[in-house]
Backbone as a printed PyTorch tensor [residue, N CA C, xyz], in Angstrom:
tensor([[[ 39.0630,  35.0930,  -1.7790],
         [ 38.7950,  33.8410,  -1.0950],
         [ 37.5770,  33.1630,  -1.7220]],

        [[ 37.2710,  31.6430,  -2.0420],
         [ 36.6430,  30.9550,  -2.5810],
         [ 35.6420,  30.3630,  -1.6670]],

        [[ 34.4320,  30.3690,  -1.6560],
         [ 33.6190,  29.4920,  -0.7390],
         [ 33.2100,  28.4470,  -1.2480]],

        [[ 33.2710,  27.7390,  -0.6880],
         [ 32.9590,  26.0130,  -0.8010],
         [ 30.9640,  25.9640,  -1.1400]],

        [[ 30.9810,  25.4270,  -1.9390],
         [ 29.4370,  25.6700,  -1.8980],
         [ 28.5340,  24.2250,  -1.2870]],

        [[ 27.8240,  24.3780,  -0.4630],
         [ 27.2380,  23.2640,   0.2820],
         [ 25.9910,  23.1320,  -1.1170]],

        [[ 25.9600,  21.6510,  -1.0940],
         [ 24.9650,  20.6480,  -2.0130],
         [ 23.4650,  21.2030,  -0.7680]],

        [[ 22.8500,  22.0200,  -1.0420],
         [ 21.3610,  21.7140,  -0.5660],
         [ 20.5540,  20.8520,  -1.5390]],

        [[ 19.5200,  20.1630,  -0.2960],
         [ 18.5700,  19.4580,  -0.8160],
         [ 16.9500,  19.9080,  -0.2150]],

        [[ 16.3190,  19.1640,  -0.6640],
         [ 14.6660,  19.3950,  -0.3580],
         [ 14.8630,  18.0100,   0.5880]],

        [[ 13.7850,  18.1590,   2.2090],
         [ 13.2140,  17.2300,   2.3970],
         [ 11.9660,  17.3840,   2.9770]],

        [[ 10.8830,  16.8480,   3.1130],
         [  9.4690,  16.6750,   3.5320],
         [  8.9040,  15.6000,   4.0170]],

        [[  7.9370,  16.3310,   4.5000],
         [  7.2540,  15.1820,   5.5750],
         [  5.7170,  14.6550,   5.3630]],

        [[  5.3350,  13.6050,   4.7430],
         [  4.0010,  13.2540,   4.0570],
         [  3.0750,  12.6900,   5.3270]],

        [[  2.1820,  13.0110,   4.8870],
         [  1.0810,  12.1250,   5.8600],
         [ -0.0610,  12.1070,   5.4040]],

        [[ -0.9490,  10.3040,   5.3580],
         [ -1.9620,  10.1750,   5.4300],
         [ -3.0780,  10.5270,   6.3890]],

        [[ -3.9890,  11.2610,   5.8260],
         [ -4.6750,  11.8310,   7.2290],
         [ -6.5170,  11.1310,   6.7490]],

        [[ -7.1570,  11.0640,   7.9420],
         [ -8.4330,  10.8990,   7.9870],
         [ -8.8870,  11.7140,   9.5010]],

        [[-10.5070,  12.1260,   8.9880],
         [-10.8390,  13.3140,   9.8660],
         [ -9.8670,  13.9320,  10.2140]],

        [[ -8.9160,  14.8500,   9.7300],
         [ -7.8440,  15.6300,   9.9580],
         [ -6.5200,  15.0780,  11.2090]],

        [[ -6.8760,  14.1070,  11.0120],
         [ -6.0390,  13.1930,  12.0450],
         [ -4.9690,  12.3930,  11.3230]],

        [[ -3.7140,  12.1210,  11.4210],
         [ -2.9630,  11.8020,  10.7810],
         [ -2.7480,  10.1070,  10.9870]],

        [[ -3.0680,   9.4100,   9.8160],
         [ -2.9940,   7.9520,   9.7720],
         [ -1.7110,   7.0470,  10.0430]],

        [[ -1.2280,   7.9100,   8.6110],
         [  0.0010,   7.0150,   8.1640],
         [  1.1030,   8.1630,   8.0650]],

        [[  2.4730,   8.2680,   8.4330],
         [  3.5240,   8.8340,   8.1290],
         [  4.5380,   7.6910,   7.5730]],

        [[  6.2800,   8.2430,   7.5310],
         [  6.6290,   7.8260,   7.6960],
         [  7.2150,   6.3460,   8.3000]],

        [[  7.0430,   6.8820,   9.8000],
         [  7.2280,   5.6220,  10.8810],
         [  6.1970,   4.5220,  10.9550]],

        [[  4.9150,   4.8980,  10.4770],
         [  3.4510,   3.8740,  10.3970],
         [  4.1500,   3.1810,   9.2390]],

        [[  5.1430,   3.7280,   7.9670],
         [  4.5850,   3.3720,   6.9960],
         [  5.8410,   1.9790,   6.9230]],

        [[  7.0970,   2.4130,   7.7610],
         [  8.1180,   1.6150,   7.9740],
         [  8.0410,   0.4620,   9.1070]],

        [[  6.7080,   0.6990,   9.3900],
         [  6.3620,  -0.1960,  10.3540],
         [  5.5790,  -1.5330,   9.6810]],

        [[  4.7430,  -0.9740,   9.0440],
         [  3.6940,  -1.6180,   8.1080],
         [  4.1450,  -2.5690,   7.0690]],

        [[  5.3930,  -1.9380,   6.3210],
         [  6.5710,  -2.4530,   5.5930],
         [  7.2750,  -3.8730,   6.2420]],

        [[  7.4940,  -3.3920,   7.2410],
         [  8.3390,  -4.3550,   7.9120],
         [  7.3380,  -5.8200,   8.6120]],

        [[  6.2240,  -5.4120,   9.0740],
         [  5.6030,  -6.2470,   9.8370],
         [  4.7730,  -7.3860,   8.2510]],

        [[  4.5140,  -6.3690,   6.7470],
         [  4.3290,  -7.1760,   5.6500],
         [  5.7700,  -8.3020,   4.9490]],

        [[  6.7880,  -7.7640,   5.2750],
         [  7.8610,  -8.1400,   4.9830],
         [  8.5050,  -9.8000,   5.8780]],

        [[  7.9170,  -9.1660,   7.0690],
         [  8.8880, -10.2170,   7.6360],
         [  7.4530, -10.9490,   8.5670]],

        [[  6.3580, -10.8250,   8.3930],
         [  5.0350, -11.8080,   8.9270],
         [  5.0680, -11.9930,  10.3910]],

        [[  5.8160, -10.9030,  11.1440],
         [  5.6260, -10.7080,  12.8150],
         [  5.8000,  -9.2330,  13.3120]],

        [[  4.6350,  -9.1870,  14.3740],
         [  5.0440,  -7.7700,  14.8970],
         [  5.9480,  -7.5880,  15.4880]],

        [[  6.4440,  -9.1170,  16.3000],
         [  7.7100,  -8.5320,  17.4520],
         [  8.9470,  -8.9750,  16.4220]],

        [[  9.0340,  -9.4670,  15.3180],
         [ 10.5650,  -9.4980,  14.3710],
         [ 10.6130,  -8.0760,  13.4800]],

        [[  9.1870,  -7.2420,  13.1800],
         [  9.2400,  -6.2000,  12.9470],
         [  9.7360,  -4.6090,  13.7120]],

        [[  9.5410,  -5.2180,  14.9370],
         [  9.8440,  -4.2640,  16.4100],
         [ 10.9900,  -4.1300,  16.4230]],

        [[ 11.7880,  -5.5300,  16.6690],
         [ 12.5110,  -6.0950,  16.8570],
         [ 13.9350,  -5.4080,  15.2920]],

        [[ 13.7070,  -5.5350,  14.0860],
         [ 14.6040,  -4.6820,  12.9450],
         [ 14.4300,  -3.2680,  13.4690]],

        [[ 13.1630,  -2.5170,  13.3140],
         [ 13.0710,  -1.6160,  13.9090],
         [ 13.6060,  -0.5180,  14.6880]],

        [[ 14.0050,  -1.5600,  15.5510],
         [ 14.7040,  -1.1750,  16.9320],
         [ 13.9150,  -0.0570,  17.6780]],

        [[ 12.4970,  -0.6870,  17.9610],
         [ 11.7110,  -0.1150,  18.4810],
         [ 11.0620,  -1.1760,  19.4310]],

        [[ 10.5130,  -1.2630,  20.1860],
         [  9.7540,  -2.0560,  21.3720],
         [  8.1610,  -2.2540,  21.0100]],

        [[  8.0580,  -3.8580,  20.8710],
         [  6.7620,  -4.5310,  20.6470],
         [  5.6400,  -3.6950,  21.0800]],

        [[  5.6670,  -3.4240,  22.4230],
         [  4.6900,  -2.1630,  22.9370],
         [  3.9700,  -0.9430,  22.1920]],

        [[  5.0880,  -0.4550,  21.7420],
         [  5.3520,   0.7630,  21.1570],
         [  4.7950,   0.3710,  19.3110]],

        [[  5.1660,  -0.8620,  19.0690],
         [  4.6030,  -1.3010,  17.5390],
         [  2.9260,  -1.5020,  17.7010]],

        [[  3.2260,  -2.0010,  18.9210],
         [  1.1830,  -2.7210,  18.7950],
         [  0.5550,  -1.4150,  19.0030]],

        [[  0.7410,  -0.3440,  19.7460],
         [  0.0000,   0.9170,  20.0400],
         [ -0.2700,   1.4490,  18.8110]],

        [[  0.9890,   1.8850,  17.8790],
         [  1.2420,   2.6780,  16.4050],
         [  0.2080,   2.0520,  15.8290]],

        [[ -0.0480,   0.6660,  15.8570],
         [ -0.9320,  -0.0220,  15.0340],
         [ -2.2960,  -0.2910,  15.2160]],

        [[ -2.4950,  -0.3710,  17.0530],
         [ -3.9570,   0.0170,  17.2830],
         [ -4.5300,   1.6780,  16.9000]],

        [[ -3.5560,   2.4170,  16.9360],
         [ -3.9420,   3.9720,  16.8380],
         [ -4.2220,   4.1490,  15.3610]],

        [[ -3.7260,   3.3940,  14.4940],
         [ -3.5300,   4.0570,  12.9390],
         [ -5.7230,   2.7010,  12.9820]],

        [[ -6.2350,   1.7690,  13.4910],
         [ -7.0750,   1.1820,  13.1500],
         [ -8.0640,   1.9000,  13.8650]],

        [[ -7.6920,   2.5950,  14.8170],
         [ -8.6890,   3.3450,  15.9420],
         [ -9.0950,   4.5870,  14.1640]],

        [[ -8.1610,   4.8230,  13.8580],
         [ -8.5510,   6.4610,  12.8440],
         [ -8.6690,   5.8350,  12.0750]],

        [[ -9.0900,   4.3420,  11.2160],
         [ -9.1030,   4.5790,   9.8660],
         [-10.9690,   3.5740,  10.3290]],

        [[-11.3060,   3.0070,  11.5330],
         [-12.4720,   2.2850,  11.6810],
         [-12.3050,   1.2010,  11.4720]],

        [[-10.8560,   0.5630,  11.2120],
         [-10.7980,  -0.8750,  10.7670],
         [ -9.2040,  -1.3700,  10.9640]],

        [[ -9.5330,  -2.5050,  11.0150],
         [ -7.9760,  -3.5550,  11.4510],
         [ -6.8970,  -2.7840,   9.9720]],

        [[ -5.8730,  -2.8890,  10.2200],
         [ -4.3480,  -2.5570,   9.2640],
         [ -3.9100,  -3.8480,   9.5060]],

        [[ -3.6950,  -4.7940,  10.3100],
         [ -2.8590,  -6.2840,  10.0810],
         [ -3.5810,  -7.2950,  11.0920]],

        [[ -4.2040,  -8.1030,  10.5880],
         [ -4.6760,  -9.4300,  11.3000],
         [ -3.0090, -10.5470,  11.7890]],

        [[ -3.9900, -10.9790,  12.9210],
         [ -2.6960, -11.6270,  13.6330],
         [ -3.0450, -13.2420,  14.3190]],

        [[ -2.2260, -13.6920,  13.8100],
         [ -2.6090, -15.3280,  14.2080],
         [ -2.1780, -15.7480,  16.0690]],

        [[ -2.7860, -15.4920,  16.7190],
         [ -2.0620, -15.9660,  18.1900],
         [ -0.6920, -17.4840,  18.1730]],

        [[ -0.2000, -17.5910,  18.7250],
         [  1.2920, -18.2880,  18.5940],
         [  0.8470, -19.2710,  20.0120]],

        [[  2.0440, -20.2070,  19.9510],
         [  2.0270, -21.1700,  21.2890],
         [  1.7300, -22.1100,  20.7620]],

        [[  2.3430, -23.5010,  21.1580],
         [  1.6710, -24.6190,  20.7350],
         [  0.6810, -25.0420,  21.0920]],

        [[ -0.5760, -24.2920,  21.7290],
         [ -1.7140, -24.6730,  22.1180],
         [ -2.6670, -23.8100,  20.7910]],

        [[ -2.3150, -22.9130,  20.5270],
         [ -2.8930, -21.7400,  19.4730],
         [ -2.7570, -22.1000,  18.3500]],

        [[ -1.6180, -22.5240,  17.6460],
         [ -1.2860, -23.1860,  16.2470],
         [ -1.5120, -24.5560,  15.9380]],

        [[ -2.0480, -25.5190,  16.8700],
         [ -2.2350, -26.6550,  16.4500],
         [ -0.6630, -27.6050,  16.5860]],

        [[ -0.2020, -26.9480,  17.7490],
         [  1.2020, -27.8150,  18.0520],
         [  2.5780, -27.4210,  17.3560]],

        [[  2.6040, -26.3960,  16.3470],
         [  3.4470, -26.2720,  15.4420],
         [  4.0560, -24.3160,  16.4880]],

        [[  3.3680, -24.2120,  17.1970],
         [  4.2270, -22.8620,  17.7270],
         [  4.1190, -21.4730,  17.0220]],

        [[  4.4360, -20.4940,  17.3090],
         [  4.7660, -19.0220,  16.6160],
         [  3.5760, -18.7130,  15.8990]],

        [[  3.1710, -17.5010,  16.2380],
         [  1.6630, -16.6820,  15.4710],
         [  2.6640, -16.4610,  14.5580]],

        [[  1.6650, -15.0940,  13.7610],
         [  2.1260, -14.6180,  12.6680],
         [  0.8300, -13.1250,  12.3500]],

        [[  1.7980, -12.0980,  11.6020],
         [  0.7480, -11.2110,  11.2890],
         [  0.6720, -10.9090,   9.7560]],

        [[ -0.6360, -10.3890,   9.3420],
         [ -0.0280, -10.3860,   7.8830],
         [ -1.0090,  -8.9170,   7.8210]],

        [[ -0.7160,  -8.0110,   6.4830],
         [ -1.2400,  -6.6360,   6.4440],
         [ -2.9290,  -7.0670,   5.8430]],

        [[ -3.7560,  -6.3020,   5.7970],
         [ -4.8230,  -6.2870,   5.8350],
         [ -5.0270,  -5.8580,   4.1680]],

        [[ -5.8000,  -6.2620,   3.2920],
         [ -5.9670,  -5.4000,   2.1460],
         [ -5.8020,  -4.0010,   2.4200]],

        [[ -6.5000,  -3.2260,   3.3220],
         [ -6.6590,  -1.9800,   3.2790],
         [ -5.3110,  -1.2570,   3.8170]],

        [[ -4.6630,  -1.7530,   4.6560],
         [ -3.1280,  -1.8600,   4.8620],
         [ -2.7470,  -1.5220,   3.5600]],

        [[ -2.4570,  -2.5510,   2.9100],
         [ -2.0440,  -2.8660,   1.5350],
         [ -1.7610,  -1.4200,   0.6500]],

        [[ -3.1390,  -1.4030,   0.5980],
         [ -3.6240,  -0.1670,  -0.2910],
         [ -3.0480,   1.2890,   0.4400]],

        [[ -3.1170,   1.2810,   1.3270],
         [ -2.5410,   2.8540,   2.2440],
         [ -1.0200,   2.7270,   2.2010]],

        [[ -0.7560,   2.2900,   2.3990],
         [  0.7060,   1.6070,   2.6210],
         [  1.7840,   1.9110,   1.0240]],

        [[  0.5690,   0.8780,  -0.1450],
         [  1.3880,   1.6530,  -1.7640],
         [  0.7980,   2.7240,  -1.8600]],

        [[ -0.1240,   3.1870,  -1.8970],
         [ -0.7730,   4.9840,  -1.6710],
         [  0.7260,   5.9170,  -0.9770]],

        [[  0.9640,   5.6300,   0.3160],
         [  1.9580,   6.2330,   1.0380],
         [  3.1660,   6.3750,   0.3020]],

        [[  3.7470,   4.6560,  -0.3220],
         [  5.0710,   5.0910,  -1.1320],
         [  4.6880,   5.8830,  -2.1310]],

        [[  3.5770,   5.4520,  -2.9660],
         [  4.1750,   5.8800,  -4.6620],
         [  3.9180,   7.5660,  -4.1720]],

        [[  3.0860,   8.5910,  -3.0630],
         [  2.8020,   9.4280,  -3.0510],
         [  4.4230,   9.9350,  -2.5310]],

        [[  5.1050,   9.0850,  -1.7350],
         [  6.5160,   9.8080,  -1.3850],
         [  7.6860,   9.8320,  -2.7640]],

        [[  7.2110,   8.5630,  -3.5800],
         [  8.1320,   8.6040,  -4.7290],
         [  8.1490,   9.7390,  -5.5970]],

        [[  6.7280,  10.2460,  -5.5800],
         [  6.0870,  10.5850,  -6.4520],
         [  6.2790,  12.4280,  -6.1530]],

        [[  6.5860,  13.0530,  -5.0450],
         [  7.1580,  13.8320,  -4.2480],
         [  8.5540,  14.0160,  -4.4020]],

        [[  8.8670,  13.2590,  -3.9100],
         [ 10.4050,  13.0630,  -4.3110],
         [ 11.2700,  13.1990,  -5.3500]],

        [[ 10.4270,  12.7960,  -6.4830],
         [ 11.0070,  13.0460,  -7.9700],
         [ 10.5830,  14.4740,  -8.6110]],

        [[  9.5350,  14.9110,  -7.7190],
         [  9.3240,  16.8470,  -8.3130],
         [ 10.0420,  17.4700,  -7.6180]],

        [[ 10.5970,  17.1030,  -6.3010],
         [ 11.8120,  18.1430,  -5.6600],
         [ 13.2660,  17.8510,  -6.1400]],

        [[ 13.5660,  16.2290,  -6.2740],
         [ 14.6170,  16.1120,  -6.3540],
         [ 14.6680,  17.2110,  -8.3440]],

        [[ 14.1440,  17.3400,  -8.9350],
         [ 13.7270,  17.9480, -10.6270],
         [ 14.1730,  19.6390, -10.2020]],

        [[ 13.7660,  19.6860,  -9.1290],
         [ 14.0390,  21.4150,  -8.8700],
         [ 15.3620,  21.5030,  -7.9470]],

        [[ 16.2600,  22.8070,  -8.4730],
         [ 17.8180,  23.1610,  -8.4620],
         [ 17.6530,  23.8960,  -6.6340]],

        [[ 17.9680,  24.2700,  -5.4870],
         [ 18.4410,  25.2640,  -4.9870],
         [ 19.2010,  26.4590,  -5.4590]],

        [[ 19.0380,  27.4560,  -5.2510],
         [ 19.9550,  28.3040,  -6.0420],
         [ 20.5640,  28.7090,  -5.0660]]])
């Protein structure tokens, strides 16, 4: 009798940490992505499919551990914008920088496991 041989793979779990506290993962980092991508927290929530609530916390918690803002945010309303309506958020330099730190370190991961066989 012949056994079918299952394709294993490698997967892992990265994280930016400060004072041993974890910054950025994954979900910070698809958050961060999305809210640079599309210039709102609640259209970022909103792809997501996660709840505005739940985005603004991830994002006060990752500025609470790093001592500083991750995305400045313009307040919305036509009293706030000068009549024209809708805030907007955009990532912070230091965002920026943690954020390509995070990918190229997952790319960069990724291409030494995906290089090694399971036996």
């Amino acid at each position: 009798m012949r056994t079918k041989k299952t394709k294993l793979r490698y997967s892992f779990r990265l994280y930016i940490l400060s004072k041993g506290k974890r910054v950025l993962g994954k979900g910070g980092a698809q958050i961060l992505d999305a809210v640079d991508r599309l210039g709102s927290i609640s259209a970022a929530a909103n792809e997501l499919q996660m709840s505005y609530r739940f985005v603004w916390n991830y994002i006060k918690r990752i500025d609470e551990r790093l001592g500083q803002p991750v995305v400045a945010t313009r307040r919305g309303g036509s009293q706030h914008a000068r009549g024209k309506g809708g805030g907007g958020a955009q990532l912070t330099r230091t965002a920026r920088t943690l954020l390509k730190n995070y990918k190229a370190a997952e790319r960069m991961i990724g291409k030494q496991l995906d290089s090694k066989r399971i036996r």
